[in-house]
N, C-alpha and C positions, 0 to 999 in steps of 0.2 A: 112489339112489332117494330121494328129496326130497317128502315132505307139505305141504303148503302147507294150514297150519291156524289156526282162535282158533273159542272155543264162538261165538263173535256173527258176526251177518251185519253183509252191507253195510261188512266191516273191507278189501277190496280181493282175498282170493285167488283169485277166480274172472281179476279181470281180471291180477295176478301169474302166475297162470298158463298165460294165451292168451301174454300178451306175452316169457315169459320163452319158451316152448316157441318159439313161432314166430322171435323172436329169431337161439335158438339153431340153429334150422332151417337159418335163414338163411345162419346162419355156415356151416355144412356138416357139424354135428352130426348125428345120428341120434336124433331123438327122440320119445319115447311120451306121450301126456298122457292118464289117465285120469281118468275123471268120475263122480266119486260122489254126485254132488248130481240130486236128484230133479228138482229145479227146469232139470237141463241147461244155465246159464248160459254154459257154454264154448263149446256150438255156436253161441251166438247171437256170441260174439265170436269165434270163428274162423271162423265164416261156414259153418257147415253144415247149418244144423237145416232139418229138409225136405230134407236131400239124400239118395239111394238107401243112405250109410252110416250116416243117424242112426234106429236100429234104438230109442232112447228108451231104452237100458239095458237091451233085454231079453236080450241076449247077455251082460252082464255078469251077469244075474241067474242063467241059465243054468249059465255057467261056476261060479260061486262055491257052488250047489245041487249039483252034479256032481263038485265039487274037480277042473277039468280047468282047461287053460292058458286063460288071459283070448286071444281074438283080436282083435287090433288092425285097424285098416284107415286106410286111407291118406286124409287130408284132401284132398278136392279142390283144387287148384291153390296146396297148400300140399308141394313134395317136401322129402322130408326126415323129417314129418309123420305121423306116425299117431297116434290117437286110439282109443281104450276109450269109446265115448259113455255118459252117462249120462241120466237120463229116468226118466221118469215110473214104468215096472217096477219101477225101486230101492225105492217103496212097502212092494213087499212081502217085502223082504230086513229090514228090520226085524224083523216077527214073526220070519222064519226066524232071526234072532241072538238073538231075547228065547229061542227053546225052544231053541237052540245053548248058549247060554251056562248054560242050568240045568240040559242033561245034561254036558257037558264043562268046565264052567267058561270062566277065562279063556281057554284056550286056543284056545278058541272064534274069535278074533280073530286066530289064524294063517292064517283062512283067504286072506285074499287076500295073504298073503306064499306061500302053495302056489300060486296059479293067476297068478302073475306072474312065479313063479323060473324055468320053464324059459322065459319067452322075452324076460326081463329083457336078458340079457348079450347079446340083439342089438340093444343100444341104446346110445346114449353119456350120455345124462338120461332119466331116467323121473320126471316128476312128476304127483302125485294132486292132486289138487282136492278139496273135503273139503265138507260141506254142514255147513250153522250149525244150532248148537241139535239136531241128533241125531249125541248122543253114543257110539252104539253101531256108527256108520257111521265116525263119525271115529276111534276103536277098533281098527277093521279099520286102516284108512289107518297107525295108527301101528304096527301090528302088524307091517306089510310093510317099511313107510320105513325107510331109513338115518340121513335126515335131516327135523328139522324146519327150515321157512320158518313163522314167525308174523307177519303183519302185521298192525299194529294203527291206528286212532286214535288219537288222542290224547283224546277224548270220554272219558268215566267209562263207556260201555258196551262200549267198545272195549277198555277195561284192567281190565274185570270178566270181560271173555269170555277175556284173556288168563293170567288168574288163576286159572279156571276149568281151562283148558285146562293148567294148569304142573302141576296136580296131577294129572291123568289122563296127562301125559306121564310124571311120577315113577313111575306106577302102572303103564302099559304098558311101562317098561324092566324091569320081573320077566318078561314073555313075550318081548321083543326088545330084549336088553341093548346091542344095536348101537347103538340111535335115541339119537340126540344132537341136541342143539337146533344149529342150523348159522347162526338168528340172528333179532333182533325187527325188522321192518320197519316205519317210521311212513310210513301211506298216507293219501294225500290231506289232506296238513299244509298248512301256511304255511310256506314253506322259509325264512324268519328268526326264527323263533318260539323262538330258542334256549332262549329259558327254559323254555318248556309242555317242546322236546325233551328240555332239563336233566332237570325233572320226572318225565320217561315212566321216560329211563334207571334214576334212581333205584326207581321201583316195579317195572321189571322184575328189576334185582338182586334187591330183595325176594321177590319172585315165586318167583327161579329160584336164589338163594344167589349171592354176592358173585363176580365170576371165571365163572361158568359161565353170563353171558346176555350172549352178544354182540351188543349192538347195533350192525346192520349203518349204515355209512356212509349209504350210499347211499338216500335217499328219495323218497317219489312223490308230488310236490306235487297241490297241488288246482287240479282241473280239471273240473267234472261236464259242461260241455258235449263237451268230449274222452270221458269215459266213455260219456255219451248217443250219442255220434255210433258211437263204436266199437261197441255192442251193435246200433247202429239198421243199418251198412253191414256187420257182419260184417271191420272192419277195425284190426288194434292201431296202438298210438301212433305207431310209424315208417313202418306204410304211410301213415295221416291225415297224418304230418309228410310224407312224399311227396307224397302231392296236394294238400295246401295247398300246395306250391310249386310245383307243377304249374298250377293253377290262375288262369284267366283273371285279373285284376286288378278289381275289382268294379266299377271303372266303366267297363271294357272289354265287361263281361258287361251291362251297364245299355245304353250305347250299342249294344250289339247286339240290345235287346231283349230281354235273358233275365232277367225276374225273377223266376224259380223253381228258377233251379239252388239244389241246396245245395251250399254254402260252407262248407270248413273251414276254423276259424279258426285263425290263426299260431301259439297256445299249442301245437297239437300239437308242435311242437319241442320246447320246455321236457320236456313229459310221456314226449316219447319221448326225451331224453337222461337224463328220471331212469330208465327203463325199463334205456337202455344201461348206467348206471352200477354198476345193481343185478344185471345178469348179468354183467357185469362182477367186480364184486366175490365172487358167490358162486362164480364157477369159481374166482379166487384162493382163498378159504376153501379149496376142495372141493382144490385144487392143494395148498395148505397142510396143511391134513387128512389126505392121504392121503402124504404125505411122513413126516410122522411116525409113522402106522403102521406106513413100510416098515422106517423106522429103529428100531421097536421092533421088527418081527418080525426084523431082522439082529440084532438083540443078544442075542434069547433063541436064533439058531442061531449065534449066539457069532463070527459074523463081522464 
C-alpha cells in the first residue's frame, strides 16, 4: 500500500498516481487507487468524473464514519482498475478528524488502515492520492500506507512542503511503525539540470537523515502541455504517447480540412517513458524491500 504524498500542491501526486495505477493495470496487475483529495483530481485524469461511479467521495466518507470496508468500483474502460473516488463530501471528514483526534488521540488516524485491511489483499498495488495542505487527511493516508512515494519540485515550495511532510512522516511511524519512505520523486524538472538535482538530493538527506532518503532514479520531466491535455481528455502519458502516434501527420489533417482536431504533441513519449521508468523502478524497490523482510523473518525462525 503506497501513499503518494508532500504538504504542497501542484508537486505531481495526483498525476503519479493516475499513471502509475493505470500503468500498472495495464501490465495485468490488480489495482486500487484511492482518492482523498477534495478537489477529485484523479477522476479528471483517469477519465471518470461524471461517470455513474464518481459518487464525489461520498461513499468514502460513509465507510470511514461507519469503520466499515472502503468499496471500490471499477473504472470505466480502465480493467484491472478500481478506484475509491474522492470529491467534494471529503469536506466534511475533516471536522469528523479534528473531534476524532481530541477524543482518541492519535489513533484517531488508523481509521482508514481499518476500512482498507479487509479488502486490501485483493489487490497487487493499492495506492492513495493524498490532498495538499490538509494535514489531517494526509494523517490518515500515512496511517494505512506501507509506503511513502514523495514527489517534489525542485522550486523552494516544493522542498518546504517536503520538509513539512518528513516530520509528520517521523510522527505517523509511532501509530504505523510499518510506513517507510519507499523514495523522493523530482516532478516536472529539466532532465539535465544535474546540479539543481545534486541540490534536491542533498536537502532530502537533510530532511530525512543520511542513508534513509532514497532518491528514486527515475524522473518526470516538464511537460505542462502533456499534463493540460491528460486532465483535459481523461488520458495518462502512454495512452497521449499512443495517439500522438496514431495520429494523422498535421498537414495530412490541414489538407483534409481539419483545423480543429486536437493534436498531441510528440513529447508525450519522453513523459510517458519517464512514467515507465518510475513503475519501473518502484516494483524493483518494492521486489527488493520485501526480499529482505523475508530474509529477516527466516532468521529470527532460525532457518
Amino acid at each position: 500500500m503506497i501513499a503518494v504524498a508532500n504538504d504542497k500542491g501542484g508537486v505531481g501526486k495526483t498525476s503519479i498516481t493516475a499513471n502509475l495505477s493505470a500503468l500498472y493495470a495495464t501490465a495485468g496487475y490488480r489495482v486500487l487507487a484511492l482518492d482523498l483529495n477534495r478537489q477529485a483530481n484523479l477522476s479528471d485524469d483517469l477519465g471518470y468524473r461524471g461517470s455513474p461511479v464518481d459518487d464525489q467521495g461520498a461513499g468514502l466518507l460513509a465507510t470511514l464514519l461507519a469503520g466499515q470496508p472502503v468499496r471500490p468500483v471499477p473504472v470505466p474502460g480502465r480493467p484491472g482498475l478500481d478506484v475509491v473516488p474522492g470529491g467534494v463530501a471529503l469536506g466534511d471528514l475533516t471536522g469528523v478528524m479534528v473531534g476524532r483526534v481530541q477524543q482518541r488521540g492519535r489513533q484517531a488516524f488508523r481509521a482508514l488502515a481499518v476500512s482498507l485491511a479487509p479488502v486490501a489483499a485483493g489487490y497487487d498495488v493499492v495506492i492513495i492520492d493524498t490532498p495538499p495542505e490538509n494535514t489531517l487527511l494526509v494523517d490518515l493516508a500515512l496511517g494505512a500506507a506501507r509506503w511513502l512515494i514523495m514527489p517534489t519540485k525542485t522550486d523552494g515550495g516544493g522542498l518546504v512542503g517536503m520538509q513539512l511532510l518528513a516530520e509528520r512522516y517521523i510522527i505517523a511511524r509511532e501509530i504505523n511503525p510499518d510506513l517507510e519512505l519507499l523514495g523522493v520523486v523530482l516532478f516536472g524538472t529539466t532532465r539535465g539540470a544535474t546540479a539543481i538535482h545534486r541540490s534536491v538530493r542533498d536537502q532530502v538527506e537533510r530532511a530525512f537523515g543520511t542513508g534513509t532518503s532514497p532518491m528514486l532514479t527515475a524522473m518526470i520531466g516538464h511537460s505542462e502541455r502533456i499534463a493540460v491535455e491528460s486532465r483535459a481528455l481523461g488520458r495518462v502519458a502512454h495512452e497521449l504517447e499512443s495517439d500522438a502516434a496514431s495520429q494523422p501527420a498535421w498537414w495530412e489533417a490541414l489538407r483534409a480540412g481539419d483545423r480543429t482536431a486536437r493534436r498531441i504533441p510528440p513529447t508525450a513519449a519522453n513523459v510517458a517513458e519517464d512514467y515507465r521508468k518510475l513503475a519501473a523502478e518502484v516494483l524493483d524497490r518494492l521486489a527488493a524491500a520485501e526480499s529482505v523482510e523475508t530474509g529477516n523473518a527466516e532468521e529470527v525462525r532460525g532457518e
